[in-house]
N, C-alpha and C positions, 0 to 999 in steps of 0.2 A: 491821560489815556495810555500815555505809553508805560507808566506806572503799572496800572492796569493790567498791562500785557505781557508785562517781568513776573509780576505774580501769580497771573495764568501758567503761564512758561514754568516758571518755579515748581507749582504745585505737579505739572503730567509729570515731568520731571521725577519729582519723590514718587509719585505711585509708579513710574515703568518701576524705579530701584530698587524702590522697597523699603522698611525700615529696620534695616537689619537682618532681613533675610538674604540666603545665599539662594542663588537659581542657578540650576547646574544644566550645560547645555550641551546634549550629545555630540561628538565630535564624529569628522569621518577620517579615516584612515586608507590608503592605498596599496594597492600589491601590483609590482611590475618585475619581469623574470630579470630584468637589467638592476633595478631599483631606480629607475630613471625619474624623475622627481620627485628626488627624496621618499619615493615609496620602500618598501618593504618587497624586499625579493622573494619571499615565503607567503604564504598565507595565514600559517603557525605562528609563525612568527609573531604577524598583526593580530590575531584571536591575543595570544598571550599581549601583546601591547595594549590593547581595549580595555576600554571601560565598560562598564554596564552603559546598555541604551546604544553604543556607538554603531558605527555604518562603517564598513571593510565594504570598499571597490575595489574588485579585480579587474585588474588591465587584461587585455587581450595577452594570448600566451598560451603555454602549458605546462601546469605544475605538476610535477610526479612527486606526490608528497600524499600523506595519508592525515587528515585532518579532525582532530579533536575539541570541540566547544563544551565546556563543562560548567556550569553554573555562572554566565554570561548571557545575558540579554541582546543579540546582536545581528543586524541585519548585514548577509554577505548578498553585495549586488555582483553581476559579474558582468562586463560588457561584450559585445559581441567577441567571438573566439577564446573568452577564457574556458580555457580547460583544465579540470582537477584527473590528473591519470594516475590509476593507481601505481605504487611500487613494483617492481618485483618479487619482494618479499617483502609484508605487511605483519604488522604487530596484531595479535588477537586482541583490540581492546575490549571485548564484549565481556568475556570471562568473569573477570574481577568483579562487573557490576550485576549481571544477569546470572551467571552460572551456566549459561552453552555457550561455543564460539562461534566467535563471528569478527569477520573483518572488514569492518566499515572504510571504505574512501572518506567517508566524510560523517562522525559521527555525533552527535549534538544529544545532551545529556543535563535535568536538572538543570530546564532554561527554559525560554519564549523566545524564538529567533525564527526569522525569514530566511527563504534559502531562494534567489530568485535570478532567474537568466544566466543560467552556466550546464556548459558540458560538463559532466561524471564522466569517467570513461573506467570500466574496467580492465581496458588492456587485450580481455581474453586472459586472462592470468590466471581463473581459479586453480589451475594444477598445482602451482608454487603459491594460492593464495586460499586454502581448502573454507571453506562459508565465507564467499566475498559475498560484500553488498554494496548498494551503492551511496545511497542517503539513507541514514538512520537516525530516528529521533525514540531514544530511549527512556522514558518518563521527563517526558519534554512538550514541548506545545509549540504553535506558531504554524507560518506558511511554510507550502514547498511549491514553487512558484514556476511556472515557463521554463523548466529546465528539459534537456538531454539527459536522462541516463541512457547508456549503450554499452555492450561488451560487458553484461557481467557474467561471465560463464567460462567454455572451455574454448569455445568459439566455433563449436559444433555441440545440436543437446547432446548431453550426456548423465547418465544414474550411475557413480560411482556405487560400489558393493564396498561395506567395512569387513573386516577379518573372517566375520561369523556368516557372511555374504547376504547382509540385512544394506538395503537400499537406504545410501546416504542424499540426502537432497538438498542443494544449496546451490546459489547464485540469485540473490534476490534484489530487486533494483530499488526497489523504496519499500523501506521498513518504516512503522513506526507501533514500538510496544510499551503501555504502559501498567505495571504493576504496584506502585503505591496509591492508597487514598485520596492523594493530592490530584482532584480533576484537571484534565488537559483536554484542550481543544486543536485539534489539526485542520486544517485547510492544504489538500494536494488538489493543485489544480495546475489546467492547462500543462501538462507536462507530457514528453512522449520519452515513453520507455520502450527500450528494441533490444534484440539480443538478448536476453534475460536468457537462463538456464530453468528458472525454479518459477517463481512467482516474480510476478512485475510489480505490481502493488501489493502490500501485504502488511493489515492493520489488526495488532493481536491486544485485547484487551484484556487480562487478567487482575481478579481480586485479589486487594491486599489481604493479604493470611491473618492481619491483625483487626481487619474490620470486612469480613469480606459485602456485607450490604454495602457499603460504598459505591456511590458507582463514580467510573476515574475516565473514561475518555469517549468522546463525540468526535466522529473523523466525520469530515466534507470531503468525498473522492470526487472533484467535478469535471469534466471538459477533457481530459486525457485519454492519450489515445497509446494504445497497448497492443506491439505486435510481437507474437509468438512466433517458434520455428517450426510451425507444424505446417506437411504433416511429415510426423516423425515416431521411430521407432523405438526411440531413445527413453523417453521421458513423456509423464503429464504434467502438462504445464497447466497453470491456474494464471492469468490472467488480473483481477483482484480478488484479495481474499481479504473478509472483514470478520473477524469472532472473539466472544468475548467465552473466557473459563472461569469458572471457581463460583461465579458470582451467588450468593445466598439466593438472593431474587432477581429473579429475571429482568425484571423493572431494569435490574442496576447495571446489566449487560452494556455492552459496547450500542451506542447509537451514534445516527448522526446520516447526513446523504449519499446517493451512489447515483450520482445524474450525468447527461449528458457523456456518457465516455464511449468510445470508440473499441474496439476490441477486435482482431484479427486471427487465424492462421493458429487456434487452439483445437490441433486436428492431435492424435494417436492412431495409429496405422502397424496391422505388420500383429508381430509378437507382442509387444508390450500389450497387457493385459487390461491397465484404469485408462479412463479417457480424462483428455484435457477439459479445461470447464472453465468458462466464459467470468462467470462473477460468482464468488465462493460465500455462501455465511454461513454464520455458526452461532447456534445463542446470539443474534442482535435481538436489542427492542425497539421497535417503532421507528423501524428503519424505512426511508424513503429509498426506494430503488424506482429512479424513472428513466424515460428517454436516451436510455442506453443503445448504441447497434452494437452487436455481436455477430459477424462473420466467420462461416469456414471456422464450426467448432464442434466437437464433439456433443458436449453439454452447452447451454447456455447458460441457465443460472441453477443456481443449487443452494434453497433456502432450507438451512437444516435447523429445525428447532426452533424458527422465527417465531418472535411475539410480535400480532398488529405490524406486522411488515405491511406498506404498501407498493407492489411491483405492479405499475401500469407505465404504458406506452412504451415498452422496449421492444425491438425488432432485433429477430433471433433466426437466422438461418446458418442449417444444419452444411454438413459435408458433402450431400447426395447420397444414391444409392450406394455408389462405390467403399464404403464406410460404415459398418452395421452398427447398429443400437445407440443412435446419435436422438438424443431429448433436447426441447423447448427450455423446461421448468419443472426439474424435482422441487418438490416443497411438503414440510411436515414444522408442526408444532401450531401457534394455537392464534386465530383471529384474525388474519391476514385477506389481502384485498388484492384480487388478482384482476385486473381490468386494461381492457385497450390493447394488449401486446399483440404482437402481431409473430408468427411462426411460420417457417419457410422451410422445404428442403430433408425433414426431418423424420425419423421411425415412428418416433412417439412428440405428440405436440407437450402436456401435461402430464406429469406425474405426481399424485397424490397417493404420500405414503399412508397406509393401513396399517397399525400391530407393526411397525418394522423393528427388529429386536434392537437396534442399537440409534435408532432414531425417532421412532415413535411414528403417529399418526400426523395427518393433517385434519386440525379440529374446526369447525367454524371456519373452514376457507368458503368466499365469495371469490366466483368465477363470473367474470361481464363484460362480454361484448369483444370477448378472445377472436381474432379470426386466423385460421388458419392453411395454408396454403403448400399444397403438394406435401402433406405429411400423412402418413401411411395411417395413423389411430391419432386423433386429437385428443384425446381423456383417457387415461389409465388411470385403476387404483389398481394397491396391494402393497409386498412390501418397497423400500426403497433402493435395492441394488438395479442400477443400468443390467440391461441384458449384457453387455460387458463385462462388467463386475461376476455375473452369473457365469458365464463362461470360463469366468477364469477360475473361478470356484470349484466349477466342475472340472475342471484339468490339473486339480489343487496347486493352484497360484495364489500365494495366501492374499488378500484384498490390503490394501495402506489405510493404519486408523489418519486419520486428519491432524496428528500429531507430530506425526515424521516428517512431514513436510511441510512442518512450521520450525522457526527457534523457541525453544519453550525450557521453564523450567524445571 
């Protein structure tokens, strides 16, 4: 019997080992500002000690360090109080690989990596830190998880003028853009982003030049909560912006969900001319937009060129009276499903563009069971500029294509 029981034993034995294969097993690694058990005083430090697959815990702390993940598979957990603050003065590492600047706190590049439970902090540095961002994942994939971004800007809004006094636009708190073939999938969730200058979330999909039918990225923006400085005279801030460019066919556009997010305080007031806007798209396909609130915003959502969007159950209240030409829901392009949302507060509930010269019509929109509440005209059509945008046209304030106030190549 007990014979028996050696050769049982024997045999689990050989199969956990193996027969000559190796099993490689993710290791974890530590970051602590002392190095206090054998951790790694850096965060850099440990990305560069890593293996592919491995796990970097940050210790509570604050590193002022500007952080690079470049073709590494790697989960950075951060436990309560780690904080990443940026430099005083940070490297442009965008350049080199995108062709505009940008300077990432924490940039992740040509990977699948988690980024989960840690403060970003910008500082307030953009003056000495001109295109700060905060997480970026640059034809990358993976989570952006329960974190802090905060302070990416000047620490009041502001729209720097460049030389020829063209409106420069930057402080972005989570990037993620992908322009090669190779499909990537994002997961931004549960995260609260504050203080932003520019955009708080902002997911730019562009076709590869060598294949443009490809389609390359699926962003999930879920449960995060996005608060602006509005209202302000400074700047329009956008809240999230999701679009994809180049793409041959529309099919191949940027998709993927916009749910459950929270959004605050995207007011424009005073002189500045564009208003701020709640949820931004541009060219998606078969984009789920649901269950979003939107407070205290000029616009609320702004679906430009959507193919088969579905936008139901979001709750969208405007600024009041005191704030003129505040919209529900601009929307143009083709098959989309407008149901359940609820509008509050607002000049115009819906706008469906007609003939708009730079944005087309809205074709095939279904409209069901929209209710609306203390808004001046629930239904507009024609073309697609806010009475804002009009305004400023007529006082020849040139309008911002949707370019400039992206990083793009």
């Amino acid at each position: 019997m007990k014979t028996k029981q050696f050769v049982m034993l024997a045999l689990i034995l050989l199969v956990l080992m193996g027969t000559g294969n190796t099993v490689a097993y993710a290791s974890s690694l530590c970051v602590h500002p002392t190095g206090a058990g054998r951790c790694f005083t850096s965060i850099q430090a440990a990305v560069d000690a890593a293996d592919n697959g491995d796990r970097i815990i940050i210790r509570a702390g604050k590193y002022v360090e500007q952080v690079t993940i470049s073709g590494k598979d790697l989960t950075l957990y951060g436990r309560s109080g780690a904080v990443i603050q940026a430099p005083a003065e940070m490297e442009d590492t965008l350049s080199p690989i995108f062709g505009f600047p940008g300077r990432p706190i924490l940039l992740v590049t040509d990977a699948e990596v988690t980024v989960r439970d840690l403060i970003i902090s910008g500082a307030n540095s953009a003056e000495t830190n001109p295109f700060l961002q905060g997480i970026t994942f640059l034809n990358a994939g993976g989570v952006i998880r329960d974190n802090v971004v905060k302070d990416v800007g000047f620490g009041a809004a502001r729209l720097p003028l460049d030389e020829n006094g063209e409106p420069v636009y930057q402080g972005d708190g989570i990037v993620v853009i992908n322009f090669l073939a190779t499909p990537r999938t994002v997961e931004i969730t549960e995260n609260w982003v504050v203080n932003f200058n520019n955009n708080g979330i902002l997911v730019d999909a562009e076709a590869d030049l060598n294949d443009p039918f490809a389609a390359t990225l699926t962003a999930h923006v879920t449960n995060n909560v996005v608060v602006a400085s509005g209202p302000t005279e400074a700047i329009d801030q956008w809240g999230i912006f999701i679009g994809g460019f180049g793409f041959a066919d529309p099919q191949s556009s940027v998709t993927g969900t916009i749910t459950g997010n929270r959004l605050r305080d995207l007011v424009t007031v005073g002189a500045h001319p564009l208003p701020s806007i709640g949820i931004v798209m541009f060219n998606p396909a078969n984009l789920e937009v649901s269950n979003n609130t939107m407070e205290n915003v000029n616009i609320g959502l702004a679906a430009n060129r959507a193919v088969s969007a579905q936008i139901t159950r979001n709750q969208i209240t405007g600024p009041g009276p005191d704030v003129f030409g505040s919209s529900g829901l601009l929307i143009s392009g083709t098959d989309s499903y407008v149901s359940e949302n609820r509008f509050k507060k607002l000049d115009t509930g819906i706008l469906l563009f007609v003939e708009d010269p730079d944005l087309g019509s809205a074709l095939n929109t279904i409209l069901d069971e929209n209710r609306f509440e203390r808004v001046a005209m629930d239904i507009m059509t024609g073309p697609g500029a806010p009475m804002v945008m009009m305004a400023a046209a007529a006082e020849g304030v040139a309008t911002t294509p949707v370019l400039t106030k992206l990083p793009h190549r």
